[in-house]
Backbone atoms as SQL, in Angstrom:
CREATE TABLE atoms (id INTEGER PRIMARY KEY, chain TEXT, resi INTEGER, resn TEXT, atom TEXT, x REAL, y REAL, z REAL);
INSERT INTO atoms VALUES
  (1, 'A', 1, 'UNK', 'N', -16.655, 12.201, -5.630),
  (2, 'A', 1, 'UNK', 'CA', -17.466, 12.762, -6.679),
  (3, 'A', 1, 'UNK', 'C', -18.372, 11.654, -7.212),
  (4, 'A', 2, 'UNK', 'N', -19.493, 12.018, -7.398),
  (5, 'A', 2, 'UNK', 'CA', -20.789, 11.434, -7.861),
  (6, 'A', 2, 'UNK', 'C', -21.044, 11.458, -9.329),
  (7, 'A', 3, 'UNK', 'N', -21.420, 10.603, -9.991),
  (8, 'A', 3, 'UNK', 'CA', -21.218, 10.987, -11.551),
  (9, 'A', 3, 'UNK', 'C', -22.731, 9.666, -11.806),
  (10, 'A', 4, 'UNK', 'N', -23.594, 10.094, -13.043),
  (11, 'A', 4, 'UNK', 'CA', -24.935, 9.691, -13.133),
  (12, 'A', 4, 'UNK', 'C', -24.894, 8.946, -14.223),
  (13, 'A', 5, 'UNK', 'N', -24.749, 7.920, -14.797),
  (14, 'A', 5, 'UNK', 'CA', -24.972, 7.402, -16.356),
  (15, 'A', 5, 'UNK', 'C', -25.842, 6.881, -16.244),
  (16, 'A', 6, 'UNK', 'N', -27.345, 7.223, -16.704),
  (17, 'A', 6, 'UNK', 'CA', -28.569, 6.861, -17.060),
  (18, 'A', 6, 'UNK', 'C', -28.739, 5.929, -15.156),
  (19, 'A', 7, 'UNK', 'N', -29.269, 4.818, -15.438),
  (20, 'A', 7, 'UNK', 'CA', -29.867, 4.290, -13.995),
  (21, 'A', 7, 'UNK', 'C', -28.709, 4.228, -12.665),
  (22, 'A', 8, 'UNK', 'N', -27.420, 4.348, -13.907),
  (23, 'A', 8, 'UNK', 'CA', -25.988, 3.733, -12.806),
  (24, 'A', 8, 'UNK', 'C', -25.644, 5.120, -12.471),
  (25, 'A', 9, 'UNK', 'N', -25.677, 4.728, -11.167),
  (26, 'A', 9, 'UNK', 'CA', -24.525, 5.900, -10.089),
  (27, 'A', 9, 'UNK', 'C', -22.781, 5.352, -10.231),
  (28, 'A', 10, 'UNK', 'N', -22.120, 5.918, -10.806),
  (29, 'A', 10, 'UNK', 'CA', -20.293, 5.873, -10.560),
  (30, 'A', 10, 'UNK', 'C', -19.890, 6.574, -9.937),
  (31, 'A', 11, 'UNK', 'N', -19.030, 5.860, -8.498),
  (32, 'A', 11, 'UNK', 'CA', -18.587, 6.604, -7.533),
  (33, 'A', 11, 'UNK', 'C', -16.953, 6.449, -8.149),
  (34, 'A', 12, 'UNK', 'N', -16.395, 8.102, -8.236),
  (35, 'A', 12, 'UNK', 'CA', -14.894, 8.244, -9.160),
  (36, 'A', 12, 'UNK', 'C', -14.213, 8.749, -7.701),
  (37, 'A', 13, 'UNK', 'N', -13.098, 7.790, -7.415),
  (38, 'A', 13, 'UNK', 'CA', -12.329, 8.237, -6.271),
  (39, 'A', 13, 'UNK', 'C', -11.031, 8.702, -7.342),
  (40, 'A', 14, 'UNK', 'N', -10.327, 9.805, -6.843),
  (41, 'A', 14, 'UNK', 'CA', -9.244, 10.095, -7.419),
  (42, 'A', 14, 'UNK', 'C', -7.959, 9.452, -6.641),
  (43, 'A', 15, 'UNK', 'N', -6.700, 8.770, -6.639),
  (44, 'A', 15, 'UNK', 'CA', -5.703, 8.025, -6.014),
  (45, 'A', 15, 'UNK', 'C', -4.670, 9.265, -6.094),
  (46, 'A', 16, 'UNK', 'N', -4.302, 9.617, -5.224),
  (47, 'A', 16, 'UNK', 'CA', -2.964, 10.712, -5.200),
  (48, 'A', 16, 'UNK', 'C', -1.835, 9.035, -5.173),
  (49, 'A', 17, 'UNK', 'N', -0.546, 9.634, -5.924),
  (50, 'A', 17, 'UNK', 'CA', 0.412, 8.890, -5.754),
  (51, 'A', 17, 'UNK', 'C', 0.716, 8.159, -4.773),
  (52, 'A', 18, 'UNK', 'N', 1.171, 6.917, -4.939),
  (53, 'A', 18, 'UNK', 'CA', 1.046, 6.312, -3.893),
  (54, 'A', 18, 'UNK', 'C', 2.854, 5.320, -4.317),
  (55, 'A', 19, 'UNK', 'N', 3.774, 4.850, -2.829),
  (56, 'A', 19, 'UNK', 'CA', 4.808, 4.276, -3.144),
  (57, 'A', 19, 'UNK', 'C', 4.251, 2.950, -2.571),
  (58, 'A', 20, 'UNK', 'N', 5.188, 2.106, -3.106),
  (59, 'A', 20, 'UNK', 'CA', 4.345, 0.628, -2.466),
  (60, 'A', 20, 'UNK', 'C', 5.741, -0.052, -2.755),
  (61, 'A', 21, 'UNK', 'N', 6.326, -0.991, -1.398),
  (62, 'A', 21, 'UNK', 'CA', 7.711, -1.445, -1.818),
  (63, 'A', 21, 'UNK', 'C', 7.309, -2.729, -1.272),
  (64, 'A', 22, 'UNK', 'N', 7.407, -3.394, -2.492),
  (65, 'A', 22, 'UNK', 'CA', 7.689, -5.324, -2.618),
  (66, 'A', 22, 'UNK', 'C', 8.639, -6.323, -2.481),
  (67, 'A', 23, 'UNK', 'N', 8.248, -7.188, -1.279),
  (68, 'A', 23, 'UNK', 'CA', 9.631, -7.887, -1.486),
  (69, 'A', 23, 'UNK', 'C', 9.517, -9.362, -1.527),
  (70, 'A', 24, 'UNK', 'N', 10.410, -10.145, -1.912),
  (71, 'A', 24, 'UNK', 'CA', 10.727, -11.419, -2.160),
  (72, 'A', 24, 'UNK', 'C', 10.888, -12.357, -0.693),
  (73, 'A', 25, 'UNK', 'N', 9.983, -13.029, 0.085),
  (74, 'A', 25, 'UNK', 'CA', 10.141, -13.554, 0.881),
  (75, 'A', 25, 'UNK', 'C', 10.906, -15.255, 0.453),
  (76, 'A', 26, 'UNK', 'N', 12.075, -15.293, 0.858),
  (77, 'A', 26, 'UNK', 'CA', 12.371, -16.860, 0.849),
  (78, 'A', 26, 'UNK', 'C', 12.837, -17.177, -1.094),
  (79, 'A', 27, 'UNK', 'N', 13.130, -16.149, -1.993),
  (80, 'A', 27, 'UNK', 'CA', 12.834, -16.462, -3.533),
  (81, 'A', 27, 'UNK', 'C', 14.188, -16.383, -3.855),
  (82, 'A', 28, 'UNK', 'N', 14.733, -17.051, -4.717),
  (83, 'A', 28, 'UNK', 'CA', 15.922, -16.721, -5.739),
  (84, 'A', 28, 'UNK', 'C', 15.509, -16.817, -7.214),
  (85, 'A', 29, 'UNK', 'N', 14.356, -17.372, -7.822),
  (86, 'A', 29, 'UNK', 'CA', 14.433, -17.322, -8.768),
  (87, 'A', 29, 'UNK', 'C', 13.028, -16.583, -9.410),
  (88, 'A', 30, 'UNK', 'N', 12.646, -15.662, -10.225),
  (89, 'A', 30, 'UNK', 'CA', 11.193, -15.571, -10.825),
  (90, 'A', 30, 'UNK', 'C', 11.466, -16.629, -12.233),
  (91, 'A', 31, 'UNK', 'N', 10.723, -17.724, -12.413),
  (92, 'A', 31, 'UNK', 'CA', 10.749, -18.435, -13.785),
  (93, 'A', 31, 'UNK', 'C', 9.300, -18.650, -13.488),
  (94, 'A', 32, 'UNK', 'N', 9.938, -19.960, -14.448),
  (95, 'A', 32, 'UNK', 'CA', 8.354, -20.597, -14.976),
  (96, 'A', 32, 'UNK', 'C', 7.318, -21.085, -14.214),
  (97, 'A', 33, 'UNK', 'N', 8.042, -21.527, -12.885),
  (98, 'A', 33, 'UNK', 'CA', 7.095, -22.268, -12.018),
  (99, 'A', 33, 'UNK', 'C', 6.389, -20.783, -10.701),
  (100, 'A', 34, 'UNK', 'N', 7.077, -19.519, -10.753),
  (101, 'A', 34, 'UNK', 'CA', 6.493, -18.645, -10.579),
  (102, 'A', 34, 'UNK', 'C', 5.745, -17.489, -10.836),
  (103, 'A', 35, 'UNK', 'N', 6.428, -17.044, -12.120),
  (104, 'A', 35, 'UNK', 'CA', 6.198, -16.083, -12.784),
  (105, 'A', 35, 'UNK', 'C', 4.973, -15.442, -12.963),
  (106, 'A', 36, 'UNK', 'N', 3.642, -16.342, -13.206),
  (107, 'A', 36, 'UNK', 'CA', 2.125, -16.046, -13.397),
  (108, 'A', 36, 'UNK', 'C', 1.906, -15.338, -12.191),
  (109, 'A', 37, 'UNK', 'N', 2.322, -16.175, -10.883),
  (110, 'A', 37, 'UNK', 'CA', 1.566, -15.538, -9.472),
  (111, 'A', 37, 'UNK', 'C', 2.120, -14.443, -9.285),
  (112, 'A', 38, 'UNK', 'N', 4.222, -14.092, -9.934),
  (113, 'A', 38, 'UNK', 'CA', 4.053, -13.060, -9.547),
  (114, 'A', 38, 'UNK', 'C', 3.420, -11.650, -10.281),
  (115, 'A', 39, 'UNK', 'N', 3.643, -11.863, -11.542),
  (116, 'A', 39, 'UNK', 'CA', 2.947, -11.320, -12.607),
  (117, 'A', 39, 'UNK', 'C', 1.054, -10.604, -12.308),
  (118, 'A', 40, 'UNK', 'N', 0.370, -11.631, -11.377),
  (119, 'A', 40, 'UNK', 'CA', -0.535, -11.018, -10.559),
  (120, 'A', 40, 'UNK', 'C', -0.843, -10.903, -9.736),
  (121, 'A', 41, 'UNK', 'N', 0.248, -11.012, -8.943),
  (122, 'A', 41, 'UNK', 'CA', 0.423, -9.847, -8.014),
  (123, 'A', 41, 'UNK', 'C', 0.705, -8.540, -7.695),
  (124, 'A', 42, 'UNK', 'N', 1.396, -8.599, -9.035),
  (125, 'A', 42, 'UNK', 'CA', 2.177, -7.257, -9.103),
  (126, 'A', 42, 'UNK', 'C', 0.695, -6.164, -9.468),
  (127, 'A', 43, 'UNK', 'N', 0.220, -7.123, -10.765),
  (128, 'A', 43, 'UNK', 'CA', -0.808, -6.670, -11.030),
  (129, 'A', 43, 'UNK', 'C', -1.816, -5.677, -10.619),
  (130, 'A', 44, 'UNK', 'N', -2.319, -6.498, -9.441),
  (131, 'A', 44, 'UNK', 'CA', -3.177, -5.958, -8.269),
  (132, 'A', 44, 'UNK', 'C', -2.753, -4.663, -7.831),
  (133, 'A', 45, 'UNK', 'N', -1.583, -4.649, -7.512),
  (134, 'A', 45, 'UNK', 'CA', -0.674, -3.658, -7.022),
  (135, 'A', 45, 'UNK', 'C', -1.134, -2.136, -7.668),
  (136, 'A', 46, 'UNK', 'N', -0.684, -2.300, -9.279),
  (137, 'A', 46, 'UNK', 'CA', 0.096, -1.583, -10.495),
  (138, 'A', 46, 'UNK', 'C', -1.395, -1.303, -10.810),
  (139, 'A', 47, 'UNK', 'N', -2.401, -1.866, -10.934),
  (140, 'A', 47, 'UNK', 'CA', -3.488, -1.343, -11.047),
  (141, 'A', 47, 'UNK', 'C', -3.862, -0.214, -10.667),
  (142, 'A', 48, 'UNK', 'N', -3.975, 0.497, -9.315),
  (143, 'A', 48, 'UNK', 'CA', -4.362, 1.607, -8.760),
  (144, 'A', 48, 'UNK', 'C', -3.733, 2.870, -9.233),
  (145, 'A', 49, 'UNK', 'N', -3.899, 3.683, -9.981),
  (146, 'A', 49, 'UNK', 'CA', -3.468, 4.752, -10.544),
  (147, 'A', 49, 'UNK', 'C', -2.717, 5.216, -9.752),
  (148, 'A', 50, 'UNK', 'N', -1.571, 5.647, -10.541),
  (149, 'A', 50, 'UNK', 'CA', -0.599, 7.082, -10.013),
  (150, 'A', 50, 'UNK', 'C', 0.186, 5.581, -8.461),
  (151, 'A', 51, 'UNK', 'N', 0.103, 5.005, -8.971),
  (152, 'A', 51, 'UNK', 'CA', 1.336, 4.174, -7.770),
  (153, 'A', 51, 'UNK', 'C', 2.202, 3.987, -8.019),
  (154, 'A', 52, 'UNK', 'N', 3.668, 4.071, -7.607),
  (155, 'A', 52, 'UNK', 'CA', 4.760, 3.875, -7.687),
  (156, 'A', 52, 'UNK', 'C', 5.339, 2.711, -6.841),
  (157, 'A', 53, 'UNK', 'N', 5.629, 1.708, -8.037),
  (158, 'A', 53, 'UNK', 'CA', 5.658, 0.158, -7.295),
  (159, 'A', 53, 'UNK', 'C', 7.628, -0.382, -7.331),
  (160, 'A', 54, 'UNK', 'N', 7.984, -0.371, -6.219),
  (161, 'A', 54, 'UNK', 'CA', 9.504, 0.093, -5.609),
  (162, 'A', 54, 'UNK', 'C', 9.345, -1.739, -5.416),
  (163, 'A', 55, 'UNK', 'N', 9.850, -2.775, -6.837),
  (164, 'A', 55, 'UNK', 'CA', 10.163, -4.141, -6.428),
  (165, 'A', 55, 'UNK', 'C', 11.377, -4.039, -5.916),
  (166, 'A', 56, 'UNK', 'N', 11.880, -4.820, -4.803),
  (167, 'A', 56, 'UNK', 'CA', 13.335, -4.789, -4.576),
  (168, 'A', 56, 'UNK', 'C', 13.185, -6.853, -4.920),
  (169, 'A', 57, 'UNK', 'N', 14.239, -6.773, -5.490),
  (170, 'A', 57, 'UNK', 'CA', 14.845, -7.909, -5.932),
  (171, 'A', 57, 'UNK', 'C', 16.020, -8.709, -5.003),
  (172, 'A', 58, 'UNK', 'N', 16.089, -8.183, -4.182),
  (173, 'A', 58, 'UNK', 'CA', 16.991, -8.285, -2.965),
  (174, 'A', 58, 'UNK', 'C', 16.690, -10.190, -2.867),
  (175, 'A', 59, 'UNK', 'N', 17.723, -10.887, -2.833),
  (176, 'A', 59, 'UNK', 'CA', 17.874, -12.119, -2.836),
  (177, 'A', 59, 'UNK', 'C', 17.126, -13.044, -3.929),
  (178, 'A', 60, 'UNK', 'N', 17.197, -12.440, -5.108),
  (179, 'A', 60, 'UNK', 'CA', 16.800, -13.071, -6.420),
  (180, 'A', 60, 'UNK', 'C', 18.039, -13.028, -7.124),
  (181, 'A', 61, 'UNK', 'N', 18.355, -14.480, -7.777),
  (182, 'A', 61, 'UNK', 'CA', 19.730, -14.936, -8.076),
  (183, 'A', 61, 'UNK', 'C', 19.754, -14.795, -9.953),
  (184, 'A', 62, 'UNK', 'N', 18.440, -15.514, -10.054),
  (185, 'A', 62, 'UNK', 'CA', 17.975, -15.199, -11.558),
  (186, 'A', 62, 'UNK', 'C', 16.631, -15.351, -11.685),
  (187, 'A', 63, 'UNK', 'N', 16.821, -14.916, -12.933),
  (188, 'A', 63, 'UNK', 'CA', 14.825, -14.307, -13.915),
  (189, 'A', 63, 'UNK', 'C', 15.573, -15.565, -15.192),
  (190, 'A', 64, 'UNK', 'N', 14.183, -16.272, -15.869),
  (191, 'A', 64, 'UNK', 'CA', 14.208, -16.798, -17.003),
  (192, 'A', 64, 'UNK', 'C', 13.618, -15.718, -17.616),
  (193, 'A', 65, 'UNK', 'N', 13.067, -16.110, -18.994),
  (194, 'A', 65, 'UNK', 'CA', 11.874, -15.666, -20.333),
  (195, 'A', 65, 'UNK', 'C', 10.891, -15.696, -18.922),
  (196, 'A', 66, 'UNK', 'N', 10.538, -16.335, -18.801),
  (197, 'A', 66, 'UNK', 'CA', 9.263, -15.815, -18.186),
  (198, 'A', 66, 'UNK', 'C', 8.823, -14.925, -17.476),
  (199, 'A', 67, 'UNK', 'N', 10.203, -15.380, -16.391),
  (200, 'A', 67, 'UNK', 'CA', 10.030, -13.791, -14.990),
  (201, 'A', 67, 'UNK', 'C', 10.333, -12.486, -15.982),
  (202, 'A', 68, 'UNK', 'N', 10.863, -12.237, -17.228),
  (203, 'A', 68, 'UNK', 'CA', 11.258, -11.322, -17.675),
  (204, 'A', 68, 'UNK', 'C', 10.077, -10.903, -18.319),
  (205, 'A', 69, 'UNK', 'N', 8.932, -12.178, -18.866),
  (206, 'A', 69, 'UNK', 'CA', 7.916, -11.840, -19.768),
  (207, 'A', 69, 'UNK', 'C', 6.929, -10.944, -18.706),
  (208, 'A', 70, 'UNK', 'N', 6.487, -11.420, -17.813),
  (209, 'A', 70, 'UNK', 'CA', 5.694, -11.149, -16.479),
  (210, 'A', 70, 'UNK', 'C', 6.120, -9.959, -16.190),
  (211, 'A', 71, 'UNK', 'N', 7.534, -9.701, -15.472),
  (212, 'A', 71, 'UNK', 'CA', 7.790, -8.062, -15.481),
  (213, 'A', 71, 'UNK', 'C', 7.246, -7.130, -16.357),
  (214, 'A', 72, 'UNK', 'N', 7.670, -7.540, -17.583),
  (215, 'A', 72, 'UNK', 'CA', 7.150, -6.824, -18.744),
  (216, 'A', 72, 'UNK', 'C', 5.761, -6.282, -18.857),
  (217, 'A', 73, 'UNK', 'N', 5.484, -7.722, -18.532),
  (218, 'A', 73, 'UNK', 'CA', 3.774, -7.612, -18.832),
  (219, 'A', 73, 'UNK', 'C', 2.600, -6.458, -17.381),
  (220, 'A', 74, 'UNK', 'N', 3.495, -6.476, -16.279),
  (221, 'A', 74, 'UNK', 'CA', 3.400, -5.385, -15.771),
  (222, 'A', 74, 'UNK', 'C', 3.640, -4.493, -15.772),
  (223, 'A', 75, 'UNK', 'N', 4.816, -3.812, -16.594),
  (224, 'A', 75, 'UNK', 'CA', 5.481, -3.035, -16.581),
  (225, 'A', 75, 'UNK', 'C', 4.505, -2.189, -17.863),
  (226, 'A', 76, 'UNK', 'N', 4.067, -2.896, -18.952),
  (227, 'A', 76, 'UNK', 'CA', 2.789, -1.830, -19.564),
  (228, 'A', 76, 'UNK', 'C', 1.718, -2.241, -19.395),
  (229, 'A', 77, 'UNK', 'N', 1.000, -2.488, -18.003),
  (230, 'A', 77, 'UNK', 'CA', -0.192, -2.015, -17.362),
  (231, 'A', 77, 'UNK', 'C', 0.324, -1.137, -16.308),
  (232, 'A', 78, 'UNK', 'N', 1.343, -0.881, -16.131),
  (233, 'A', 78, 'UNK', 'CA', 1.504, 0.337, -15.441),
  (234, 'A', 78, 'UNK', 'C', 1.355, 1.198, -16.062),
  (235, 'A', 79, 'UNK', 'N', 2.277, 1.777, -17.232),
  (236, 'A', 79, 'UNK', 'CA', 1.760, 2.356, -18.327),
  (237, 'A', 79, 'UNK', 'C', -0.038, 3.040, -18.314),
  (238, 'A', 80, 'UNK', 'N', -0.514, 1.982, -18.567),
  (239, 'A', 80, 'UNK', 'CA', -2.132, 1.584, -18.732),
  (240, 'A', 80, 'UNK', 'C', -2.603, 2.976, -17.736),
  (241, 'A', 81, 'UNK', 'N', -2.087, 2.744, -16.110),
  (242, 'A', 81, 'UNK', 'CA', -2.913, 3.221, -15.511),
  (243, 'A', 81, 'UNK', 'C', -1.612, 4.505, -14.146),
  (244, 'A', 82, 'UNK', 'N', -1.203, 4.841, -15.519),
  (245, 'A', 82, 'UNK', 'CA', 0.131, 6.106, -15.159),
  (246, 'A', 82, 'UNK', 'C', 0.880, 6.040, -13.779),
  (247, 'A', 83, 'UNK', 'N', 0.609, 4.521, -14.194),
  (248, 'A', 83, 'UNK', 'CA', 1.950, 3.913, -12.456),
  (249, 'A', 83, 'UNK', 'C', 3.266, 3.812, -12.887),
  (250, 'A', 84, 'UNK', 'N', 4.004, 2.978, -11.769),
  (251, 'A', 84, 'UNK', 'CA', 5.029, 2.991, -12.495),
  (252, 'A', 84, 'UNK', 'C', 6.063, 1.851, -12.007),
  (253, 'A', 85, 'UNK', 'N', 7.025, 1.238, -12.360),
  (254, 'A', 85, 'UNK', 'CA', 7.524, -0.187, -11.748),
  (255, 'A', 85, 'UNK', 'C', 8.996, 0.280, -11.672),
  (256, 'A', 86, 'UNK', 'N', 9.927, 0.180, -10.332),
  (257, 'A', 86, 'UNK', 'CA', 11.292, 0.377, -10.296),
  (258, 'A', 86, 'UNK', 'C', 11.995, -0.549, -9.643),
  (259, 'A', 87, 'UNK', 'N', 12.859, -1.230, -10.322),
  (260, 'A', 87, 'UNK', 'CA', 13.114, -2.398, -9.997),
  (261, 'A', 87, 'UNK', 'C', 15.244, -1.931, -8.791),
  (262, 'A', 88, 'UNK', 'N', 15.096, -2.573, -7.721),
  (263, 'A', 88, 'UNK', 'CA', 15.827, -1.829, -6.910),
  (264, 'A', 88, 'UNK', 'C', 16.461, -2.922, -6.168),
  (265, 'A', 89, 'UNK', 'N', 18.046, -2.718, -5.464),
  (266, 'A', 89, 'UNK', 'CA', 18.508, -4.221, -4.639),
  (267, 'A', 89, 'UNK', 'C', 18.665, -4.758, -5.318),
  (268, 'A', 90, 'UNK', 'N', 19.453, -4.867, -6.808),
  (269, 'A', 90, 'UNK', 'CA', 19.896, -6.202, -7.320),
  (270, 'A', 90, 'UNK', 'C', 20.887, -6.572, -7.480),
  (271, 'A', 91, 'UNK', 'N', 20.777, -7.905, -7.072),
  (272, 'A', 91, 'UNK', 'CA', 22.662, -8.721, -7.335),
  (273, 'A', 91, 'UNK', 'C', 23.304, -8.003, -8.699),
  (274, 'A', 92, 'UNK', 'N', 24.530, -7.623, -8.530),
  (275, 'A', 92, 'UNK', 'CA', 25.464, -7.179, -9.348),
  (276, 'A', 92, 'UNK', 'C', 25.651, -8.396, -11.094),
  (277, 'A', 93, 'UNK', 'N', 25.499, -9.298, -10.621),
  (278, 'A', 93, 'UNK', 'CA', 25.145, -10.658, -12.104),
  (279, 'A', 93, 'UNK', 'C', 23.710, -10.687, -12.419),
  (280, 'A', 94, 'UNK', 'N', 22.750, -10.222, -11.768),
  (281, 'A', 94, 'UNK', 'CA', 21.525, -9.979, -12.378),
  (282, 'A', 94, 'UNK', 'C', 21.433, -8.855, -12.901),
  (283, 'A', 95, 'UNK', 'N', 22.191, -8.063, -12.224),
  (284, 'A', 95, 'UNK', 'CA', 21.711, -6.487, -12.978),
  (285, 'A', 95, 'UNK', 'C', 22.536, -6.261, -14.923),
  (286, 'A', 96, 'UNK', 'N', 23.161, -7.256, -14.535),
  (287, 'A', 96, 'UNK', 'CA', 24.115, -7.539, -15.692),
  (288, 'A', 96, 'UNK', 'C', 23.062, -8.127, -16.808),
  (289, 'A', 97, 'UNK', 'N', 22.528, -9.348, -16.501),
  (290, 'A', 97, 'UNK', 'CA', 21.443, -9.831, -17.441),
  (291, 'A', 97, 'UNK', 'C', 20.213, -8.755, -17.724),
  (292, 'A', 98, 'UNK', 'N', 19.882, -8.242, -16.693),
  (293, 'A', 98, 'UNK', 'CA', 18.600, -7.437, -16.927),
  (294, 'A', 98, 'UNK', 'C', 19.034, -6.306, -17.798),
  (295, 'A', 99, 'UNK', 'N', 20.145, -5.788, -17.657),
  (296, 'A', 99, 'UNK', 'CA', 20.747, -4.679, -18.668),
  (297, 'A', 99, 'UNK', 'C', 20.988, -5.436, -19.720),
  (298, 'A', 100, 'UNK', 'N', 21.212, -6.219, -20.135),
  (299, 'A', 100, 'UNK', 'CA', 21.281, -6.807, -21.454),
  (300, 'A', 100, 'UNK', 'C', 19.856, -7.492, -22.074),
  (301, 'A', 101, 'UNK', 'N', 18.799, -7.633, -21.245),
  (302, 'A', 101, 'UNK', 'CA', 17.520, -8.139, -21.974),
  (303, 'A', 101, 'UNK', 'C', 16.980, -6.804, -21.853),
  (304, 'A', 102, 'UNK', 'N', 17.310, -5.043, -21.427),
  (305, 'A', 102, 'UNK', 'CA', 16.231, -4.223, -21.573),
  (306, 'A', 102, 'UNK', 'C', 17.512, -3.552, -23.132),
  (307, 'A', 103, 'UNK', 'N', 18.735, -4.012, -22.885),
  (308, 'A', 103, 'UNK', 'CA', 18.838, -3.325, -24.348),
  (309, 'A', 103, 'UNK', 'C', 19.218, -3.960, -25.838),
  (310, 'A', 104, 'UNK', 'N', 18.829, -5.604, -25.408),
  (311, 'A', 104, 'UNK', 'CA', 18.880, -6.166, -26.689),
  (312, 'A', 104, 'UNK', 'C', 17.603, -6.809, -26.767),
  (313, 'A', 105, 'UNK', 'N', 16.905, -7.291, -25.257),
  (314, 'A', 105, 'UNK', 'CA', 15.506, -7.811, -25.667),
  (315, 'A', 105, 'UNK', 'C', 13.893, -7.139, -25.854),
  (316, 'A', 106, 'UNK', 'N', 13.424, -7.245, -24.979),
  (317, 'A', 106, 'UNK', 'CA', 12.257, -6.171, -24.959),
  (318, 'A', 106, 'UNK', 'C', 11.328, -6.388, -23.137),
  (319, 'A', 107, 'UNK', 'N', 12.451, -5.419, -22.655),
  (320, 'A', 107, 'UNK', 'CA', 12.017, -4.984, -20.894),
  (321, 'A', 107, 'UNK', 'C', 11.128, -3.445, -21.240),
  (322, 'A', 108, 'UNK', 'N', 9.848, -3.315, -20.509),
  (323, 'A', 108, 'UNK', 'CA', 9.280, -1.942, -20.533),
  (324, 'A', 108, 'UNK', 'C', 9.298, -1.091, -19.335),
  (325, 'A', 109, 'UNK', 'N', 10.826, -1.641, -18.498),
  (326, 'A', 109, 'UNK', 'CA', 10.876, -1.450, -17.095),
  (327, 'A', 109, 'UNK', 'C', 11.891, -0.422, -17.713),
  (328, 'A', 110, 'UNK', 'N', 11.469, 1.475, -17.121),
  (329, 'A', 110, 'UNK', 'CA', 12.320, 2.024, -17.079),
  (330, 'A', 110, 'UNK', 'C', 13.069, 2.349, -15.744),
  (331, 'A', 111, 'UNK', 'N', 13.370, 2.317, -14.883),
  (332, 'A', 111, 'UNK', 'CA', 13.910, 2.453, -13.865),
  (333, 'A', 111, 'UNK', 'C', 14.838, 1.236, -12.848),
  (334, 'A', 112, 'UNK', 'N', 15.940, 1.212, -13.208),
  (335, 'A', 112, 'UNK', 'CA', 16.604, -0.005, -12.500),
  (336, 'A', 112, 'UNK', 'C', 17.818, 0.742, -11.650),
  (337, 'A', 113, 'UNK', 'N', 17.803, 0.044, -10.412),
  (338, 'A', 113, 'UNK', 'CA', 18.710, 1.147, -9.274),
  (339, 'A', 113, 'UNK', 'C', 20.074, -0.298, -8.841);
């Protein structure tokens, strides 16, 4: 669809849902010394409307503040652009921390498998 605003032509593609599954090559930890790159990466991702972004955490040992801030911080630009982030594959002692920073800290990740 073609759409006219004064001199500018906007070409509006519509995105049907889309799944997209991420994984951790070689990682045990998201912190400080990663967190930004992964934070935009994810980004890129979570951007495209209506995507459903399937992280598997599969051989990640731990998240600091940061990897937790970064999730987050993707987790409402998904929001933003009616995607969505499900975090999947996690060590049984991480899933332990992550359940305790989404219900005492502030995670905007609803979906953990």
């Amino acid at each position: 669809m073609m759409m006219k605003k004064g001199n500018l032509n906007f070409l509006i593609i519509k995105h049907k849902k889309t799944n997209v599954n991420v994984f951790f090559d070689n990682q045990e930890k998201i912190n400080v010394f990663n967190a930004e790159n992964v934070q935009q990466d994810l980004n890129d991702i979570i951007r495209v409307p209506g995507t459903n972004l399937n992280l598997s955490l599969k051989g990640i040992k731990f998240i600091d503040s940061s990897g937790f801030k970064a999730l987050n911080r993707v987790a409402r630009i998904a929001d933003n652009y009616d995607s969505s982030i499900v975090l999947k594959d996690i060590d049984p002692d991480l899933k332990e921390l992550i359940i305790l920073v989404k219900k005492f800290g502030n995670l905007n990740i609803r979906t953990i498998r």
